[in-house]
N, CA, C and O atoms as a GROMACS GRO file, in nm:
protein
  384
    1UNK      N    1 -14.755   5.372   0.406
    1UNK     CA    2 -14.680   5.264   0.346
    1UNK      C    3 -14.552   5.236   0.423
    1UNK      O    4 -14.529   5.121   0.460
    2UNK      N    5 -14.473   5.329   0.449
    2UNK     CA    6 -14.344   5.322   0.558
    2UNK      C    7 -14.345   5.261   0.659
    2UNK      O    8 -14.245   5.207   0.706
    3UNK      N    9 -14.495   5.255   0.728
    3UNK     CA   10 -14.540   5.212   0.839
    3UNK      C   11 -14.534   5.040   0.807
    3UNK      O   12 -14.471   4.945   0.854
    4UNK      N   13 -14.605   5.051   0.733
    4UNK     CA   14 -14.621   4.888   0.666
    4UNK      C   15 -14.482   4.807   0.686
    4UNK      O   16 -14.457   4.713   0.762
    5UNK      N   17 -14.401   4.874   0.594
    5UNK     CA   18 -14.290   4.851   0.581
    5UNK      C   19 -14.205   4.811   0.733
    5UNK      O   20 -14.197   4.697   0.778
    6UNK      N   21 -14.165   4.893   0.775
    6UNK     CA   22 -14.109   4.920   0.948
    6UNK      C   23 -14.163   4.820   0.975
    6UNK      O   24 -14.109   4.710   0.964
    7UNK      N   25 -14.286   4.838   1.018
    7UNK     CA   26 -14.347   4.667   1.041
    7UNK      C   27 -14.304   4.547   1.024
    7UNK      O   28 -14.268   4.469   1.112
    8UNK      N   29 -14.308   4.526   0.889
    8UNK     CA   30 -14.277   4.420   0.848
    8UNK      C   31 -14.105   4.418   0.914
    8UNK      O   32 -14.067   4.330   0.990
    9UNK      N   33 -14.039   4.504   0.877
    9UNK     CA   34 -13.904   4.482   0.924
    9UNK      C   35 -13.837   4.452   1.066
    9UNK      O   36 -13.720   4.415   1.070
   10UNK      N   37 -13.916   4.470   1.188
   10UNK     CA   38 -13.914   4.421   1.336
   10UNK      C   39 -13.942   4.249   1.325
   10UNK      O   40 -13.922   4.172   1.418
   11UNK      N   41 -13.978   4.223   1.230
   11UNK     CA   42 -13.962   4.060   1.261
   11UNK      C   43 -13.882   4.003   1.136
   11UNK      O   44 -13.895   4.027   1.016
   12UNK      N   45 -13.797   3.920   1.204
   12UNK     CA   46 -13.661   3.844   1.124
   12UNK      C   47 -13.753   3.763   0.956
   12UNK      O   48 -13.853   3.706   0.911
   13UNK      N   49 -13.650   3.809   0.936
   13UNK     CA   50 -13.716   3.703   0.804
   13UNK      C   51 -13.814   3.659   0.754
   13UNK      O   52 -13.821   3.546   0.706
   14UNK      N   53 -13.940   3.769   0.760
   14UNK     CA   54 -14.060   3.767   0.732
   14UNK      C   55 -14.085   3.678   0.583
   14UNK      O   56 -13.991   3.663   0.506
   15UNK      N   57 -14.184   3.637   0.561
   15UNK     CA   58 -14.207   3.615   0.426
   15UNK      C   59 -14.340   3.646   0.392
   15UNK      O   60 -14.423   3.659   0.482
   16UNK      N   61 -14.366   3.658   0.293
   16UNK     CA   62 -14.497   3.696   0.254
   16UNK      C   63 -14.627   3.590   0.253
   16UNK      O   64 -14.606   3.470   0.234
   17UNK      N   65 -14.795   3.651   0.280
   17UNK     CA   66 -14.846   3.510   0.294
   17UNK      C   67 -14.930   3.508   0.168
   17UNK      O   68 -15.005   3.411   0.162
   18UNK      N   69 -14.937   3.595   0.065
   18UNK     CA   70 -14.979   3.567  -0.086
   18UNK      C   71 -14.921   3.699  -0.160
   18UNK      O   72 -14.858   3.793  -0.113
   19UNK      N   73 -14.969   3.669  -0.309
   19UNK     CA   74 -14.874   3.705  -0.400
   19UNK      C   75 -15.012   3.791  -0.498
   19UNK      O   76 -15.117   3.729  -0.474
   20UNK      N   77 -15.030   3.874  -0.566
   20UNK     CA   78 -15.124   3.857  -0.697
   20UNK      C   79 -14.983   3.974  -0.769
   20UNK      O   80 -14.873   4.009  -0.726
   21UNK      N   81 -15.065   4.005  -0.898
   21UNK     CA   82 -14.987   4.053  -1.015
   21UNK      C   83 -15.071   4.205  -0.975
   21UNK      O   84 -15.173   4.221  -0.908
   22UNK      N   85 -14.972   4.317  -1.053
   22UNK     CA   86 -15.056   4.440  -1.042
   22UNK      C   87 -15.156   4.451  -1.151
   22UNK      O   88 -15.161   4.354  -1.227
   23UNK      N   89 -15.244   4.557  -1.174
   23UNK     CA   90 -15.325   4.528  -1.286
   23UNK      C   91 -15.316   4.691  -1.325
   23UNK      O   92 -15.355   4.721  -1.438
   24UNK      N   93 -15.260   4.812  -1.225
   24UNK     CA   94 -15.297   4.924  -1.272
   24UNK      C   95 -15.167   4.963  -1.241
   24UNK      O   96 -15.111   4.915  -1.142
   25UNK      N   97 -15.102   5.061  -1.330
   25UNK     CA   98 -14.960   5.126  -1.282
   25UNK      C   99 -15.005   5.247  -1.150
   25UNK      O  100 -15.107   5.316  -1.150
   26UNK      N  101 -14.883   5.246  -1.031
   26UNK     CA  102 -14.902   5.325  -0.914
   26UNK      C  103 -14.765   5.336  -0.860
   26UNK      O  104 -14.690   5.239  -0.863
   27UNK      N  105 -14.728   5.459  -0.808
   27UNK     CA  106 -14.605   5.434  -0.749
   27UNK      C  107 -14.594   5.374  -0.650
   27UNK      O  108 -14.495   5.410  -0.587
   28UNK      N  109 -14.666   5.275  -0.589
   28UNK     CA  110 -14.594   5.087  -0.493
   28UNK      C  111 -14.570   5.040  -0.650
   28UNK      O  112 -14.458   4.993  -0.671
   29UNK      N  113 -14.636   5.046  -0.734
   29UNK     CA  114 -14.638   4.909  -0.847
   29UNK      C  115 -14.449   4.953  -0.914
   29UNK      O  116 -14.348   4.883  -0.911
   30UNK      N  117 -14.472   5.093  -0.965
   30UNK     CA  118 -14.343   5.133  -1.002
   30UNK      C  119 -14.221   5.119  -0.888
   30UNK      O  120 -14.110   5.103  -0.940
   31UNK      N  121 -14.223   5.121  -0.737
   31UNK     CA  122 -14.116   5.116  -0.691
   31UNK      C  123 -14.077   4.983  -0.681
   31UNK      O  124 -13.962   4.940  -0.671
   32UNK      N  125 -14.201   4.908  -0.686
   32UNK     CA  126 -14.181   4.754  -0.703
   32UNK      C  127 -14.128   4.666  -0.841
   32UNK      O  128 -14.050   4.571  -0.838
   33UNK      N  129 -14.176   4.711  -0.933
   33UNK     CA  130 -14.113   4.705  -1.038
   33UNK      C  131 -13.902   4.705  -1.049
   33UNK      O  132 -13.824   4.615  -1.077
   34UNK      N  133 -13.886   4.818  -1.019
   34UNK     CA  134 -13.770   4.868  -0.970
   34UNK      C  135 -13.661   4.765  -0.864
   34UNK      O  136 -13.541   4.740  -0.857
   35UNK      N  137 -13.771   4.731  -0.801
   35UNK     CA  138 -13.700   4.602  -0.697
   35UNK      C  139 -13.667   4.445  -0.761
   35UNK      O  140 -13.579   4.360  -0.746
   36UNK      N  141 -13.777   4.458  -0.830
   36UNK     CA  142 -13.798   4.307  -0.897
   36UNK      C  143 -13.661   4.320  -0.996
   36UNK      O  144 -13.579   4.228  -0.995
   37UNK      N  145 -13.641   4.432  -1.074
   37UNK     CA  146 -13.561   4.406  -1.175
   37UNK      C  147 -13.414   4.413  -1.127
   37UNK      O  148 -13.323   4.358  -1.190
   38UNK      N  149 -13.396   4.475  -1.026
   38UNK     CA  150 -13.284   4.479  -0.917
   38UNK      C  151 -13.268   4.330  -0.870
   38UNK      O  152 -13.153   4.303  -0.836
   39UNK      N  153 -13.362   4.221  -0.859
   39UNK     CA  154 -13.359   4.095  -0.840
   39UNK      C  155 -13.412   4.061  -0.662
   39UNK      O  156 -13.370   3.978  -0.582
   40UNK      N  157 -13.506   4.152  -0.653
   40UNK     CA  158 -13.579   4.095  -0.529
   40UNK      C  159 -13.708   4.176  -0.540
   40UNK      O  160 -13.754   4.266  -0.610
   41UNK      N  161 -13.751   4.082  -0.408
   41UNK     CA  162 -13.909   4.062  -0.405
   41UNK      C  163 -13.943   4.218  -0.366
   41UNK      O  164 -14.013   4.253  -0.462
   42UNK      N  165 -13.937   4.279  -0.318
   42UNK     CA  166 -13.984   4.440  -0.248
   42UNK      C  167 -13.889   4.484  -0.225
   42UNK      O  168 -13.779   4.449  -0.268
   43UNK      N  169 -13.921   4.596  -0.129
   43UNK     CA  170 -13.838   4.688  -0.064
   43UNK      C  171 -13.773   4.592   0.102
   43UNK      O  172 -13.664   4.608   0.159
   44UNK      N  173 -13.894   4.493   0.142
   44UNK     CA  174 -13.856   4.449   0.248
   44UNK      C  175 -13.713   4.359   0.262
   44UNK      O  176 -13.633   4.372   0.355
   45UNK      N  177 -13.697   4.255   0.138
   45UNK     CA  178 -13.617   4.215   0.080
   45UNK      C  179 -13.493   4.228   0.070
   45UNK      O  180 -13.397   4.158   0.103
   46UNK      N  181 -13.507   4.364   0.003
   46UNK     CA  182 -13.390   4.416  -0.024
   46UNK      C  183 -13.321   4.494   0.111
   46UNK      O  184 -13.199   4.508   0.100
   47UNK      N  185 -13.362   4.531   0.199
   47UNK     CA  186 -13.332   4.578   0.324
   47UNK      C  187 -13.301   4.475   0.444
   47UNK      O  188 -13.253   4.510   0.552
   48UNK      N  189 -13.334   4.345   0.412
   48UNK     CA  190 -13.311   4.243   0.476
   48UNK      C  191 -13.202   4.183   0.420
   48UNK      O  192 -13.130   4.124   0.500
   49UNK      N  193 -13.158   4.180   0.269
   49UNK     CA  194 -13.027   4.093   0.237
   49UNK      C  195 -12.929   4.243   0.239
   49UNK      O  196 -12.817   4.219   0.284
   50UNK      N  197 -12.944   4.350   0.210
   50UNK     CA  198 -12.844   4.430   0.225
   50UNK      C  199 -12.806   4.494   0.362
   50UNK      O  200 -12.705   4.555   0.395
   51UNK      N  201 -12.910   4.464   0.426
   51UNK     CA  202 -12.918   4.499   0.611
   51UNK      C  203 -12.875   4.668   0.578
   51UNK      O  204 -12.768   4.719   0.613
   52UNK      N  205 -12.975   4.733   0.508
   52UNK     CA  206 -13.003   4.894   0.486
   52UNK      C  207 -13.117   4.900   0.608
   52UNK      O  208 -13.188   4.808   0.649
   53UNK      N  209 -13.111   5.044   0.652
   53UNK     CA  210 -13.245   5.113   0.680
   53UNK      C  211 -13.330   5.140   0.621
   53UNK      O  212 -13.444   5.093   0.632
   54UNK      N  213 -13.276   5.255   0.515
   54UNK     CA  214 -13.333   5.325   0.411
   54UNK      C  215 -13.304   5.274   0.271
   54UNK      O  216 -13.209   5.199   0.248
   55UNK      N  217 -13.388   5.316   0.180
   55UNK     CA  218 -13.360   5.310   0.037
   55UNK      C  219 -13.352   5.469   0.019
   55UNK      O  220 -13.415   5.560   0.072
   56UNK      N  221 -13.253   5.465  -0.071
   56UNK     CA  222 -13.211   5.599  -0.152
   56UNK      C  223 -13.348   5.624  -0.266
   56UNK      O  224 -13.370   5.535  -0.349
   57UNK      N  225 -13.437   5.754  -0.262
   57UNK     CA  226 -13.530   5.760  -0.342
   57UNK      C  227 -13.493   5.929  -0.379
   57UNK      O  228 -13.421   6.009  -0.320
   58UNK      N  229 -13.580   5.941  -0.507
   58UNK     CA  230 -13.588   6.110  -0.553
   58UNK      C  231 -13.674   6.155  -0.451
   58UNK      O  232 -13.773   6.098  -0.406
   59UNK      N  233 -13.619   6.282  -0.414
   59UNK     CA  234 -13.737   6.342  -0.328
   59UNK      C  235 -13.817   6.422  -0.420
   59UNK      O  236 -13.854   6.512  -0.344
   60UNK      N  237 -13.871   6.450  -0.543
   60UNK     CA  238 -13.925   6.476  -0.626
   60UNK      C  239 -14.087   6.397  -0.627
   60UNK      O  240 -14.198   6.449  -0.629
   61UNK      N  241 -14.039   6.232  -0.625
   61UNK     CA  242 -14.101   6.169  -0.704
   61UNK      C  243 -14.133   6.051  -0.607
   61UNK      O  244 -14.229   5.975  -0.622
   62UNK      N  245 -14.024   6.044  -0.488
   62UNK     CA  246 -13.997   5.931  -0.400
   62UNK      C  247 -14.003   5.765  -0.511
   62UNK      O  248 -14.017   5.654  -0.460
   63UNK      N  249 -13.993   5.784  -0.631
   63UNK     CA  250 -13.958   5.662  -0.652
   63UNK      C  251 -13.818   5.626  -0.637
   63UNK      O  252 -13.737   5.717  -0.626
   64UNK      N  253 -13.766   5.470  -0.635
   64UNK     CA  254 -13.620   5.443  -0.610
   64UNK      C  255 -13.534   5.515  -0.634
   64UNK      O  256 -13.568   5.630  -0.662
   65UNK      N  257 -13.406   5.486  -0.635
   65UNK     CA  258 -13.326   5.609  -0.696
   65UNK      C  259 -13.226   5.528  -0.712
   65UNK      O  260 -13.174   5.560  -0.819
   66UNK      N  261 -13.161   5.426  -0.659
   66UNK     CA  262 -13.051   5.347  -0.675
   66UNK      C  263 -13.054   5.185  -0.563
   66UNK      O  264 -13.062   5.166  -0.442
   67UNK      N  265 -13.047   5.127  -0.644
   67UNK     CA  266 -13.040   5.008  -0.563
   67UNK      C  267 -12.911   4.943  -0.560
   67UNK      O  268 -12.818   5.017  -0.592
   68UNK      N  269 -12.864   4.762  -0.516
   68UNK     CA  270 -12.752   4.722  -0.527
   68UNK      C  271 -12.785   4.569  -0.533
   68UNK      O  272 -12.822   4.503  -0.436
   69UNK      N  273 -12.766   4.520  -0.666
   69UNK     CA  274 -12.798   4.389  -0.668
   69UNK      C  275 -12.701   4.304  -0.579
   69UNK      O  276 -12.611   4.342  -0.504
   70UNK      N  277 -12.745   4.175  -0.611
   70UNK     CA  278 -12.680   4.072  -0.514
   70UNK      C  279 -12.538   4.076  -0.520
   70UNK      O  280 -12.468   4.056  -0.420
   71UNK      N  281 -12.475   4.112  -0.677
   71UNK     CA  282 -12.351   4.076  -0.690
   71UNK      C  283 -12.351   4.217  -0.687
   71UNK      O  284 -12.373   4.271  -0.795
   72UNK      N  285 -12.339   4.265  -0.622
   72UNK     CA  286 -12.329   4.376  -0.581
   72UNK      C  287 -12.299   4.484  -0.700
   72UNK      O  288 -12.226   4.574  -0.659
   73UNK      N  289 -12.328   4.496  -0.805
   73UNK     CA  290 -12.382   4.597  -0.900
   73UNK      C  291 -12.454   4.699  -0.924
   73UNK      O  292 -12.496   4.674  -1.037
   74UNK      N  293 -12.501   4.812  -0.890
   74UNK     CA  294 -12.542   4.949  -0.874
   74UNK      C  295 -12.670   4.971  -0.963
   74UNK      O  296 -12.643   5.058  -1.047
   75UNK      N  297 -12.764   4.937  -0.973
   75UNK     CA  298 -12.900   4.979  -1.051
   75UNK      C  299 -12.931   5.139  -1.029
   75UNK      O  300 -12.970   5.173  -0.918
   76UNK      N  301 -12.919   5.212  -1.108
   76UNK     CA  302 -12.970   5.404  -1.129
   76UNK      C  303 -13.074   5.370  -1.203
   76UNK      O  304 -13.076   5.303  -1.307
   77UNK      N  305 -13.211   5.449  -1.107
   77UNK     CA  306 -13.322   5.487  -1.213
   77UNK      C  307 -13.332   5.632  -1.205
   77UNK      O  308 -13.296   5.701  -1.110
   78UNK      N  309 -13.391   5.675  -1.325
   78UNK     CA  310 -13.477   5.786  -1.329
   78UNK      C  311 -13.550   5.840  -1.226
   78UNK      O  312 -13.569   5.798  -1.112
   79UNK      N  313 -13.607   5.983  -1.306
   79UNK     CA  314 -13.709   6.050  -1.174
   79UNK      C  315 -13.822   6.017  -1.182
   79UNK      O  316 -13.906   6.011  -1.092
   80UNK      N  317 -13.834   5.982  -1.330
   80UNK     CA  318 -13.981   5.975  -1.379
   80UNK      C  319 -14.044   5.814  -1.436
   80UNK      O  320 -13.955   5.729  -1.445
   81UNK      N  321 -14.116   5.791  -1.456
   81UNK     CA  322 -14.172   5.631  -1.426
   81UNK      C  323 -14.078   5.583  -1.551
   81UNK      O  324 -14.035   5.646  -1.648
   82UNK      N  325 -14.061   5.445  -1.510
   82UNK     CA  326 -14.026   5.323  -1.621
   82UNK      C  327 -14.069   5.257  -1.596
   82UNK      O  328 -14.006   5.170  -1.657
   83UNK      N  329 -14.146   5.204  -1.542
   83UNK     CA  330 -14.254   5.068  -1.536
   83UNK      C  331 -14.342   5.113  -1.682
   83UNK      O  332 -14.404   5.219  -1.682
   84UNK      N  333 -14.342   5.057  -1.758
   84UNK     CA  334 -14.418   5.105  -1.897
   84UNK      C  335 -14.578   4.986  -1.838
   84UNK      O  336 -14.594   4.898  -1.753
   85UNK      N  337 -14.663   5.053  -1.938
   85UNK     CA  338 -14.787   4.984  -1.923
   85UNK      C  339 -14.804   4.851  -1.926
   85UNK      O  340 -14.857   4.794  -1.832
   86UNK      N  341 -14.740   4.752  -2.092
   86UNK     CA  342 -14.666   4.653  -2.070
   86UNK      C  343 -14.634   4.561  -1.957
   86UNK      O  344 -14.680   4.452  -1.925
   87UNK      N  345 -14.534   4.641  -1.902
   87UNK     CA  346 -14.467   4.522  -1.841
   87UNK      C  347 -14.553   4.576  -1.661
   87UNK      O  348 -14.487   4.574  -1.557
   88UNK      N  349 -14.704   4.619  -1.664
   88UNK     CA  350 -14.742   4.628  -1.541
   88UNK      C  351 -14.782   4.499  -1.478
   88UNK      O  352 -14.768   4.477  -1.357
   89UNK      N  353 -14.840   4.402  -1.577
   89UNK     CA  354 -14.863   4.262  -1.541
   89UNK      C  355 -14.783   4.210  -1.463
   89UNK      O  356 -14.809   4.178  -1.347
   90UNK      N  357 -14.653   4.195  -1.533
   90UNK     CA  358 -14.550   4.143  -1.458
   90UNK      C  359 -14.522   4.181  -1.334
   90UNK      O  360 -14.461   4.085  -1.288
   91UNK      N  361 -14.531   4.264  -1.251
   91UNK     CA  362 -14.532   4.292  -1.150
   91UNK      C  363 -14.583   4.190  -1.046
   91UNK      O  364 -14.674   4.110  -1.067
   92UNK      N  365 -14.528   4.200  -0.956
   92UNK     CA  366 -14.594   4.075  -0.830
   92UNK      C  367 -14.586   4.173  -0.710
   92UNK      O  368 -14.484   4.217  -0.657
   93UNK      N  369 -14.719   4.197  -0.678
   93UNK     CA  370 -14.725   4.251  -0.539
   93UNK      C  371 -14.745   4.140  -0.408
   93UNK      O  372 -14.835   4.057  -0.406
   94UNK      N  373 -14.684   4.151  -0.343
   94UNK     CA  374 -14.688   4.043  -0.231
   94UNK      C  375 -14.746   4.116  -0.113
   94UNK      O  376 -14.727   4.238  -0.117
   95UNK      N  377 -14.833   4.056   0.023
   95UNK     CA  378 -14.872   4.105   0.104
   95UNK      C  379 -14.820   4.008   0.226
   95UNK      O  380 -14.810   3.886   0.219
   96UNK      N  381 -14.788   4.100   0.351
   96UNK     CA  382 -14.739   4.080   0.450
   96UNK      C  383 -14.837   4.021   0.569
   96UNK      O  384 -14.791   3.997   0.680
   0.00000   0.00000   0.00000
């Protein structure tokens, strides 16, 4: 997945070329989750408007661990999932 990622990040301002919804909870769906509610599209996103390398994750669990919204506000998650079953729909996985 890192690989993916890196990837995608060597070219400027990528955008995605489709979209679907998740249908099963997974940790991409949960770290994505995490991004969306932080107020962007992925991880790619968010490393492109904050011009990060890395995202801060649990090494436990490697899900997020802290993000930084636009207005620059501090999102802390947990170690353990919050994407509830619920709100897995909502999710938008995008592909590169």
């Amino acid at each position: 997945k890192k690989s993916e990622v890196s990837e995608a990040m060597t070219k400027a301002d990528i955008k995605p070329k489709s979209m679907h919804r998740a249908r099963i909870w997974s940790d991409d769906v949960e770290n994505l989750y995490r991004f969306q509610q932080a107020g962007y599209r992925d991880e790619v996103e968010y490393k492109q408007v904050k011009q990060v390398d890395e995202v801060e994750c649990w090494p436990e669990t490697g899900f997020v661990k802290k993000l930084q919204r636009r207005d620059n506000t501090f999102y802390y998650y947990n170690r353990q999932r919050e994407c509830e079953d619920k709100d897995v729909r909502k999710v938008k996985v995008y592909v590169y």
